[in-house]
C-alpha positions in Angstrom: 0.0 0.0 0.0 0.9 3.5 -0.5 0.3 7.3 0.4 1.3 9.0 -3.0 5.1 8.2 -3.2 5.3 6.7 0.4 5.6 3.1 1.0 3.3 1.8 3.6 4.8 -1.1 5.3 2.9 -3.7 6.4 3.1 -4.0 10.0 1.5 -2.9 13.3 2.2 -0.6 16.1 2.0 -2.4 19.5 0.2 -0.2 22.5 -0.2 -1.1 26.4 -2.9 -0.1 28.7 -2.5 2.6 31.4 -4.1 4.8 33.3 -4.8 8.7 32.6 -6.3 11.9 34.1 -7.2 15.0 32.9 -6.1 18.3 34.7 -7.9 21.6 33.9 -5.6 24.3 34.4 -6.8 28.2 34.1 -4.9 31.3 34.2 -4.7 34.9 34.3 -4.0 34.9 30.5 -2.4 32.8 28.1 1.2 34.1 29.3 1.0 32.8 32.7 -0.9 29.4 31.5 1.2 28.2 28.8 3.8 28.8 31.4 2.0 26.8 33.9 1.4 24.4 30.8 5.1 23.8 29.9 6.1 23.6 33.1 3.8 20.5 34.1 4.3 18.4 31.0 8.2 18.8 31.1 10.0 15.9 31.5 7.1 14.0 30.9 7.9 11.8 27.5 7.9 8.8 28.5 7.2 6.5 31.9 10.4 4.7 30.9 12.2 6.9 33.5 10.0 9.6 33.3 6.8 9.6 36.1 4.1 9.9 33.8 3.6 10.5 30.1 2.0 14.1 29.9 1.0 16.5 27.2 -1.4 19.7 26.3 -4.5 17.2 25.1 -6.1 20.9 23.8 -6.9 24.7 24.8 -9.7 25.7 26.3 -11.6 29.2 25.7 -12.8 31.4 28.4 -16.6 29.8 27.7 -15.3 26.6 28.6 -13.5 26.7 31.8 -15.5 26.4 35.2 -13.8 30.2 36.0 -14.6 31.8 32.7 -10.5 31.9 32.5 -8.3 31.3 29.1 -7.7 27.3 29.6 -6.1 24.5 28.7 -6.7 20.6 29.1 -3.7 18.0 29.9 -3.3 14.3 29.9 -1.0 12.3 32.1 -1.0 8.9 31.6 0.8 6.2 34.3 1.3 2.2 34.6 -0.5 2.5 38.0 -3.1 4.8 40.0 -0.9 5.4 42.8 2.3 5.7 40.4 -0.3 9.0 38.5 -1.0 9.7 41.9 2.3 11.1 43.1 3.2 12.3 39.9 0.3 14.2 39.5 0.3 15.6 42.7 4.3 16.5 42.3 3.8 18.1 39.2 0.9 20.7 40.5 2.5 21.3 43.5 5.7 22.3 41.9 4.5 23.6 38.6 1.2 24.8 38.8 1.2 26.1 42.3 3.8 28.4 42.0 2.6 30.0 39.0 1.3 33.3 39.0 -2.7 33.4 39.1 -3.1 29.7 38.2 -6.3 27.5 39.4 -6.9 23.2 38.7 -10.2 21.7 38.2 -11.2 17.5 37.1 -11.1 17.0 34.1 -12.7 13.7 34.7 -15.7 14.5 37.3 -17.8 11.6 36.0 -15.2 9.3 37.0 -15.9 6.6 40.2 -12.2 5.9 40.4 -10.4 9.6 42.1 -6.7 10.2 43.2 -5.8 13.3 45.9 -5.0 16.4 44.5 -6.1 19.9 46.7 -6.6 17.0 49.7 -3.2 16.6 49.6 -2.3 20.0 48.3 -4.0 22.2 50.7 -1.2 21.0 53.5 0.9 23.9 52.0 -1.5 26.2 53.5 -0.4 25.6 56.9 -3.5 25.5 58.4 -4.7 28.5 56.7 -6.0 26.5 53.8 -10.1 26.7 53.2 -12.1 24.3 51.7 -15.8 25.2 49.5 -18.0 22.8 48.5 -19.7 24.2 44.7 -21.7 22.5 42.9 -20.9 19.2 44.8 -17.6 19.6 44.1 -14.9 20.5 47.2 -12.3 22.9 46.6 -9.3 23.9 48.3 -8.2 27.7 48.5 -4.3 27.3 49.6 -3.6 31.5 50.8 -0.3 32.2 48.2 1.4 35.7 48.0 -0.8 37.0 44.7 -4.1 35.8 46.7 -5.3 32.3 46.7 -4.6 28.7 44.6 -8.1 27.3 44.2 -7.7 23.7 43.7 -9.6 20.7 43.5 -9.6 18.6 46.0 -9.4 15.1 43.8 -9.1 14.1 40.3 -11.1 11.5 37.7 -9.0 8.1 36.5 -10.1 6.1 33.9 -8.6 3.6 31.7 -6.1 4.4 28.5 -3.9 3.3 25.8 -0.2 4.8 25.7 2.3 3.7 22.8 0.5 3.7 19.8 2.8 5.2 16.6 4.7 5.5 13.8 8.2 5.8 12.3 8.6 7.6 9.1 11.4 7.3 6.9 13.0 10.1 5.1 15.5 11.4 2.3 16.9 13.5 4.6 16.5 15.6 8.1 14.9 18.7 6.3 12.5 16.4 4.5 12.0 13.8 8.2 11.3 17.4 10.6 8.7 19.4 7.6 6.7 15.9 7.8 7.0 15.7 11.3 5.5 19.1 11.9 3.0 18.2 9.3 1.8 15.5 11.2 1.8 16.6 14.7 0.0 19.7 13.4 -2.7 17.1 12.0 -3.5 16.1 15.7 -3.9 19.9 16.9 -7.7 19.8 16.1 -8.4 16.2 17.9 -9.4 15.8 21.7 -8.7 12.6 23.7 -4.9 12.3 22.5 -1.8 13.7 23.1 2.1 13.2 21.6 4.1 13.5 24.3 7.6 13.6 23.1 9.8 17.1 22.2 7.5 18.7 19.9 5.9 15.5 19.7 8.1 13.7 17.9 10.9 10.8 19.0 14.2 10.3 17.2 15.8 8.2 20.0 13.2 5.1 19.3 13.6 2.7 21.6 13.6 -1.0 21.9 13.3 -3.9 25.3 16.5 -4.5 27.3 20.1 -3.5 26.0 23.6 -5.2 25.9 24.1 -3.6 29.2 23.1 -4.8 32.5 19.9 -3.1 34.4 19.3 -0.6 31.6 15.9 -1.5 30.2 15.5 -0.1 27.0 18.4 1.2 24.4 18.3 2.7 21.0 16.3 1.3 18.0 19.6 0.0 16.2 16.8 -1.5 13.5 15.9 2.0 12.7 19.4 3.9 12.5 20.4 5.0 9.1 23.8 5.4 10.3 23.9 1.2 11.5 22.8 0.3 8.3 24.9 -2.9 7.4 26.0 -3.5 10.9 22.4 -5.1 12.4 19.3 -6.4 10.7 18.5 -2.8 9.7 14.7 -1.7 9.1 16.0 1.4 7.1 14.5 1.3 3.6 17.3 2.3 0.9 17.9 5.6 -0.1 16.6 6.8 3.8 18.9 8.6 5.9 16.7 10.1 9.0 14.3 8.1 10.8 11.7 9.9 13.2 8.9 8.5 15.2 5.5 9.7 16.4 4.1 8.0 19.9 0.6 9.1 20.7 -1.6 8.8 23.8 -4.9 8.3 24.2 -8.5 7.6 26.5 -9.3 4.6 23.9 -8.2 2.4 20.7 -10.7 5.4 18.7 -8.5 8.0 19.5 -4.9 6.1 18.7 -6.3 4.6 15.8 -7.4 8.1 14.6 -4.8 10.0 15.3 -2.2 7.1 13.3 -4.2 7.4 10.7 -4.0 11.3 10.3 -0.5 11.4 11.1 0.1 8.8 8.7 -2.0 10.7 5.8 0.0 13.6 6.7 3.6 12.4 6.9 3.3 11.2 3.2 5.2 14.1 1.9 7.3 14.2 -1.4 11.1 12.8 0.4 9.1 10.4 2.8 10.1 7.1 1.5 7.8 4.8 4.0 6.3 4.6 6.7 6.2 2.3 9.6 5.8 1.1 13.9 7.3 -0.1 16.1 6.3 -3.2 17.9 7.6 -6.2 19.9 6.1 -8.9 17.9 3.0 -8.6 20.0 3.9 -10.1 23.1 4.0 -7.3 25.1 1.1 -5.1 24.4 -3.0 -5.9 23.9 -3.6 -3.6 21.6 -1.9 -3.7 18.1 -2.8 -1.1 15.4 -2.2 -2.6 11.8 -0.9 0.4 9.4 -2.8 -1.0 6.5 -6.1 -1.1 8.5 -6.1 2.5 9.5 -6.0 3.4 5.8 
């Protein structure tokens, strides 16, 4: 199969199921919440020896916040509730907190399954903290030097899939980064996903295990341009840069839709294929086939 010029390999990406919440974060304006953005999802790539997988899932307008505030709507995703927990937690405390004119709400309230957030929080306060019940929803107001932190007091969990993607192969780095940009700005318009890598895009691909003891995952040798001849390279011929796409997402819909469009996207003039990354399906439940997207 192919997009145009691009070769559409046949073979499948391999995703795992975590767990996700959705943090609501409003601000001032959108200086002070991309800010607050930025510095919550940093460091947040991938739970390989990150804490959680994070990412801006979409902005929100003043008509869609519970404060009538400029807005924005992020994903984390964890192996385990109490693993998102902590992280969560960490992360709001340290980077949302201490920005300037910042508030959290659930982006989950629906959800039966919660984690602590302003409950754990609202120790900061020193026993000055207040809570406020609205709308059956408690609230903690933490007293901070430009007036007060409102923040929920615990967040929705439900069940997601992390690690779907794909790897497209390219002429050269110009050509791999235009269709990179291309297809992360594909997934701009949808909700329910995020790409949580630089920019969203990977080019240190990983695989299981490595020559080296207690490291548990080292570089994608199949799928270095620059190893070609030396392992059982994956590199089609006349490709010399090699980028990958991981997505996040609340279901198989939302992977499976935002492959597709990246895919469809990606297959730009220099693109010579396009592929994922999987472990032979041993390790994952849920395994996206490129030529069933399309």
């Amino acid at each position: 199969m192919q997009i145009g010029n691009t070769q559409i390999i046949d073979t499948f990406a391999e995703a795992f199921g975590m767990v996700y919440t959705r943090v609501l974060i409003t601000a001032f304006d959108q200086h002070w919440l991309d800010a607050a953005a930025n510095e919550f999802c940093g460091y947040g790539s991938s739970v390989i020896a990150c804490d959680a997988e994070a990412g801006v899932e979409r902005r929100l307008s003043s008509n869609e916040t519970p404060d009538g505030r400029p807005g924005v709507s992020i994903l984390a995703f964890g192996f385990s509730a109490d693993a998102l927990a902590k992280a969560v937690s960490n992360r709001v405390g340290q980077c949302v907190m201490t920005c300037a004119s910042t508030a959290v709400f659930d982006g989950l309230p629906q959800a039966e399954k919660r984690m602590p957030l302003g409950k754990s929080l609202r120790y900061f306060g020193d026993g000055y903290q207040k809570s406020k019940v609205i709308g059956g929803t408690r609230y903690w107001r933490i007293p901070v030097m430009d007036g007060e932190f409102l923040c929920v007091e615990s967040l929705g969990i439900e069940k997601g899939v992390a690690g779907g993607n794909i790897i497209f192969q390219a002429i050269d780095q110009a050509t791999a980064l235009t269709a990179a940009r291309k297809a992360i700005e594909s997934l701009a318009p949808m909700s329910n996903i995020i790409a949580p890598f630089p920019g969203g895009v990977a080019r240190s691909g990983s695989k299981v295990g490595s020559k080296y003891k207690g490291l548990r995952a080292s570089t994608s040798d199949t799928n270095c341009p620059t190893l070609r001849g030396r392992v059982e390279s994956q590199v089609v011929a006349g490709a010399n840069c090699v980028l990958e796409i991981v997505l996040d997402g609340t279901g198989e819909e939302a992977i499976a839709a935002g492959m597709k469009a990246a895919m469809q996207a990606a297959a730009i003039d220099g693109v010579l294929a396009i592929s994922a990354g999987n472990y032979g399906g041993k390790l994952g439940k849920f395994h996206f086939h490129l030529k069933d997207l399309l």
